[in-house]
C-alpha positions in Angstrom: -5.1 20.2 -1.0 -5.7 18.4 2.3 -7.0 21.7 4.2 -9.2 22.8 1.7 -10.9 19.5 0.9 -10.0 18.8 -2.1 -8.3 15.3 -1.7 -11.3 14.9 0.5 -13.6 15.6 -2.8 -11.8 13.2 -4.8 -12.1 10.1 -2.7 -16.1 11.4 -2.7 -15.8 11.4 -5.9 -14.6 7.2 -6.4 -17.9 5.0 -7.2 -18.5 2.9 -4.3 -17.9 -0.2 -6.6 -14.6 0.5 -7.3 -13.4 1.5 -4.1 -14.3 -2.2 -3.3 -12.1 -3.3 -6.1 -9.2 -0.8 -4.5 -9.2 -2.9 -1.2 -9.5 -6.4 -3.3 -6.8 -4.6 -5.6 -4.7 -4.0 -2.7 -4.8 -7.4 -1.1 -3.4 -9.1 -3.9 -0.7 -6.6 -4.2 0.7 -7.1 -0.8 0.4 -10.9 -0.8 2.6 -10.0 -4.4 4.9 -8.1 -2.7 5.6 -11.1 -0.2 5.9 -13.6 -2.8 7.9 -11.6 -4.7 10.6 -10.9 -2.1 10.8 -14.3 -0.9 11.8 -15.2 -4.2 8.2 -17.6 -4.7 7.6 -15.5 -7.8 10.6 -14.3 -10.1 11.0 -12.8 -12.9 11.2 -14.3 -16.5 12.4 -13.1 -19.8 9.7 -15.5 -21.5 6.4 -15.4 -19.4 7.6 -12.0 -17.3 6.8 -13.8 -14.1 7.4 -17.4 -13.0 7.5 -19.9 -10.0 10.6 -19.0 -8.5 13.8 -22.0 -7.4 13.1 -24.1 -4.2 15.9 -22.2 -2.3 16.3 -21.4 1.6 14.6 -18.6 1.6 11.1 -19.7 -0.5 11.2 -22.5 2.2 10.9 -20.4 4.7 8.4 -18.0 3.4 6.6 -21.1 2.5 6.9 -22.1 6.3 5.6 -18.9 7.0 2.6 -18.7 5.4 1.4 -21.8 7.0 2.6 -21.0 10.1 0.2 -17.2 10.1 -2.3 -19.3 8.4 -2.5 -21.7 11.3 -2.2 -18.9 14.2 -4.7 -16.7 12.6 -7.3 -20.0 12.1 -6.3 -20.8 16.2 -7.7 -17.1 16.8 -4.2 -16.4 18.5 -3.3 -13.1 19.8 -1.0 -11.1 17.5 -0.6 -13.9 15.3 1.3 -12.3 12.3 3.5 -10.7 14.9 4.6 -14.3 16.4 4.9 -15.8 12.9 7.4 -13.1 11.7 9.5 -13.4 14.9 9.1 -17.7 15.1 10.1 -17.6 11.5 13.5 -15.1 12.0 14.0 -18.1 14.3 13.3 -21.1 12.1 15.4 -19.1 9.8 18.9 -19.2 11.7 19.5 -22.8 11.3 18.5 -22.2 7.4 21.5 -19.6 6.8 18.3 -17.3 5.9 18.6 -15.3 9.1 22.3 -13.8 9.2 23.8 -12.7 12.2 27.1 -11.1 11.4 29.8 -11.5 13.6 30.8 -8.7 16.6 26.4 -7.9 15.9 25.6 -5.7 18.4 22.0 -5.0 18.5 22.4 -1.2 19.5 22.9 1.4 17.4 22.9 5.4 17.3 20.6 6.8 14.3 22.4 8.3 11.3 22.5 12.3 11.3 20.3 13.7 9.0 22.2 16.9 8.1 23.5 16.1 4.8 19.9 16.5 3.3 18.1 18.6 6.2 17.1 21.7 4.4 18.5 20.9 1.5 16.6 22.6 -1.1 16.8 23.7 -4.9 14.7 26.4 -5.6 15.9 27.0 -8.9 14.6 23.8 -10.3 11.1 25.4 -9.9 11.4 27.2 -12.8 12.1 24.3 -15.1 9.4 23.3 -16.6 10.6 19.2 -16.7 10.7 19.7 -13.1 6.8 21.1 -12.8 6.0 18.4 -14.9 7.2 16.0 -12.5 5.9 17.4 -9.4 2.5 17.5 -11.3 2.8 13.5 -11.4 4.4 13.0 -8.1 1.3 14.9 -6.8 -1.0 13.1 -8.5 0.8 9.3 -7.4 0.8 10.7 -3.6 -2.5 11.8 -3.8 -3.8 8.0 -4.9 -1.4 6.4 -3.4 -2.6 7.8 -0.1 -6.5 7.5 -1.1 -6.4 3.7 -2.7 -4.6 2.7 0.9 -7.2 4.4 3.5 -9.7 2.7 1.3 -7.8 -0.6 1.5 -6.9 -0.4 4.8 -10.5 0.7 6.2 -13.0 -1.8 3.8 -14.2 -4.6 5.8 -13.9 -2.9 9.1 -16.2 -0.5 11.0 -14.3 2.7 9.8 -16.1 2.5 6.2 -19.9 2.7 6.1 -22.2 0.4 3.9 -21.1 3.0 0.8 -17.9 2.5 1.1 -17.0 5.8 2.7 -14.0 5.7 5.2 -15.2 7.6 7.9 -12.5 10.6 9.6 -10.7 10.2 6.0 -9.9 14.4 6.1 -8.3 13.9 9.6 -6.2 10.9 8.0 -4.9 12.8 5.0 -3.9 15.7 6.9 -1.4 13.2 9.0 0.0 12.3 5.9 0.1 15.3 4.5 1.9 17.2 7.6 4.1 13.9 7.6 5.1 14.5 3.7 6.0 17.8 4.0 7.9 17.1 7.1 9.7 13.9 5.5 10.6 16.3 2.6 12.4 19.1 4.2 14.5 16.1 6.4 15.0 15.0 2.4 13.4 11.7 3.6 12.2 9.5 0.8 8.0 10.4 0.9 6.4 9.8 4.4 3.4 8.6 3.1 0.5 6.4 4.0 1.7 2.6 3.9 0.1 -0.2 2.6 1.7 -2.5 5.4 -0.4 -0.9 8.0 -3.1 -3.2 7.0 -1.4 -5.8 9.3 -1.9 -3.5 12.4 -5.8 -3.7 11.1 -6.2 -7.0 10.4 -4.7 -7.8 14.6 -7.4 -5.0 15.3 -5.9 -1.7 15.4 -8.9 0.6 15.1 -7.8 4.1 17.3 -5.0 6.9 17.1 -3.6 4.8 20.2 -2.5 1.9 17.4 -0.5 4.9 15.3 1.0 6.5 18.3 2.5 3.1 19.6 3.9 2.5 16.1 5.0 5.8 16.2 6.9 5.4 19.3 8.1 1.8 18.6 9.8 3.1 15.8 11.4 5.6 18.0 12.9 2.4 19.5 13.7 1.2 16.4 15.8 3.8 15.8 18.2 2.8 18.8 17.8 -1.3 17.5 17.9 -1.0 13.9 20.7 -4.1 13.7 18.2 -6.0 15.3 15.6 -5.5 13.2 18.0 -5.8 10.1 18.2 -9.5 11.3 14.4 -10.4 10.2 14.5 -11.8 6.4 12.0 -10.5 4.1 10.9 -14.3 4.0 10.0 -14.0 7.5 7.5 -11.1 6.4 5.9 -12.9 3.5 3.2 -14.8 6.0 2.1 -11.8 7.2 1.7 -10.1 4.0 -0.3 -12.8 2.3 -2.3 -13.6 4.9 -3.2 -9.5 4.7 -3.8 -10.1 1.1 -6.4 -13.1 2.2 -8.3 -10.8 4.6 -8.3 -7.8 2.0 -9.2 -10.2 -0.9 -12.7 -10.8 0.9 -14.2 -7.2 -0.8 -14.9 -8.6 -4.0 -18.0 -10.0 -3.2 -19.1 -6.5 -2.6 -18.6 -5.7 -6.5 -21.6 -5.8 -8.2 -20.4 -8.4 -10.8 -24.0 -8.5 -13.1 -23.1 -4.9 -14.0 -20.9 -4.9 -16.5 -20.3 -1.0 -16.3 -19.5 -1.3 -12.7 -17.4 -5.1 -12.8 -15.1 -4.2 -16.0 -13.6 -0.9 -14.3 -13.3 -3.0 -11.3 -11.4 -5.7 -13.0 -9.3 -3.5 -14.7 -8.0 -1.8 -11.0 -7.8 -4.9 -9.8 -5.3 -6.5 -12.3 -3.5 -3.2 -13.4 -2.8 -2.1 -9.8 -0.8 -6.0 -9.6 0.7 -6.0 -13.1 2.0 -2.0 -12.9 3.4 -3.1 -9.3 1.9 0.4 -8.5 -1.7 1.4 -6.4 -1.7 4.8 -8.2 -1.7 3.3 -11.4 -4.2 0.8 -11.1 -6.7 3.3 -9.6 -5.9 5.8 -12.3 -6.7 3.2 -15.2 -9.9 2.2 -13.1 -11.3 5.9 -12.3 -10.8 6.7 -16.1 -12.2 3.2 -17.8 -15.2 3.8 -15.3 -16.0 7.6 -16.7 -15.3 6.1 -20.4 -18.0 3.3 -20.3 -20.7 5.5 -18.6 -20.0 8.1 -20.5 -20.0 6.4 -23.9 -22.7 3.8 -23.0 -25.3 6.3 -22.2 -24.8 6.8 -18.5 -23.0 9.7 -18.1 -25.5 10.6 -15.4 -24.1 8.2 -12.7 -20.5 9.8 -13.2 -19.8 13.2 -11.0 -18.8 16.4 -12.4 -15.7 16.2 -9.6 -15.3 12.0 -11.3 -14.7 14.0 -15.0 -12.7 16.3 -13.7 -10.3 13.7 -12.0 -10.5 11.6 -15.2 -9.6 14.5 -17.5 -6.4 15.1 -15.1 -5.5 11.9 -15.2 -5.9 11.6 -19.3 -3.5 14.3 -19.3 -0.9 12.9 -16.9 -0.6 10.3 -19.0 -0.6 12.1 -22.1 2.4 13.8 -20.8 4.3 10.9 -19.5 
């Protein structure tokens, strides 16, 4: 799909409205996602979601926030970085941070032979299974698309249209690295929406993925360590991400009612699903709906209908 363009097409294909709306979308996602495993926000059998108990760890996710807030307003170097590790800190004397006893911070990696190569050909012909590859393509595929987008708006690597420039060179990487992930029978090896972090400290260049790349080689080797950072040391980072992000809503043309409902609608879905894909799916096809039914069926592509149509029918077949 990568090779011959067509994943290429369909982020073409995404009005340049909405692709704001996919980074705004985004933004509030992650700072979700940080609230939401700090235990700020919880879940509730009578609103679904509520303000979450004043406990240890809200504290210091609390503390956090402030504490990124602060460093980023100080223009400090790596400021999300120093917040996370200042906060694993602050978080040992809070019983947050748990060091068990004996820790030893080195480890050897786990062997991945028990799900190397490890494949089931035979499921191919059922047609449950096709069915669900057919959706798993179609969640990779915007997964992958509505976090380039994301990741890229506000930053030199989109253009004034909203077009993330080298985007084929990016969604081969993940491709190659999804294919790879599954024959190790990795969970997907995908595009993640964290790596706006590595953005927002001003990672622009293939020099910012290959030192991830070989810091998580080390990580490998200090995986204890690493267990000892809380989640509630992340959540400063996160929201503070979702701040930055948050910023591409002023790019939405809001007068337009054609363009600003499909962009609502991606931005709320993609927080209340808990899910990127979804939020762009329901965006893409409300978009082609309302042009298409209020006369302006012109301003949709024929590649825009097509995707819509697919999408219609993954849902129809959910």
């Amino acid at each position: 799909l990568t090779v011959f363009n067509i994943r290429e097409q369909i982020v073409r294909c995404i009005p340049k409205n909405l692709r704001f709306a996919i980074s705004a979308g985004i933004g509030f996602f992650i700072a979700f996602i940080g609230l939401k495993n700090a235990g700020i926000i919880v879940a509730s059998e009578a609103t679904f979601v509520t303000l979450g108990a004043f406990t240890p760890v809200a504290t210091l996710a609390v503390i956090g926030i402030i504490l990124s807030a602060v460093l980023m307003v100080l223009r400090v170097r790596g400021a999300l970085f120093y917040s996370i590790i200042l906060c694993t800190l602050i978080g040992i004397p809070m019983g947050v941070t748990q060091i068990p006893e004996g820790f030893v911070p080195v480890s050897l990696p786990k062997s991945i032979a028990p799900t190397f190569l490890q494949f089931d050909f035979a499921a191919l012909l059922n047609l449950d299974m096709a069915l669900t590859i057919f959706a798993l393509v179609f969640m990779d595929i915007f997964n992958t698309v509505g976090t380039l987008i994301g990741a890229a708006a506000k930053t030199e690597m989109m253009d004034s249209e909203g077009n993330v420039r080298h985007i084929k060179e990016a969604m081969l990487a993940d491709a190659v690295a999804t294919s790879v992930g599954a024959v190790c029978g990795t969970s997907t090896v995908t595009t993640f929406v964290e790596s706006s972090a590595g953005i927002a400290e001003g990672g622009r260049t293939g020099m910012t993925a290959l030192a991830t790349a070989g810091l998580f080689v080390v990580a490998l080797f200090l995986a204890p360590l690493f267990l000892l950072i809380p989640s509630a040391a992340t959540t400063g980072a996160l929201v503070l991400v979702g701040v930055l992000m948050l910023s591409s809503i002023q790019d939405i043309d809001l007068m337009d009612i054609s363009e600003a409902m499909p962009s609502f609608i991606t931005v709320l879905t993609m927080v209340l699903t808990y899910n990127i894909a979804e939020g762009m799916s329901l965006g893409l096809i409300s978009y082609t709906l309302v042009k298409l039914l209020s006369g302006q069926w012109r301003q949709v592509s024929l590649t825009l209908y097509i995707v819509s149509a697919l999408l219609v029918l993954r849902y129809i077949m959910m």
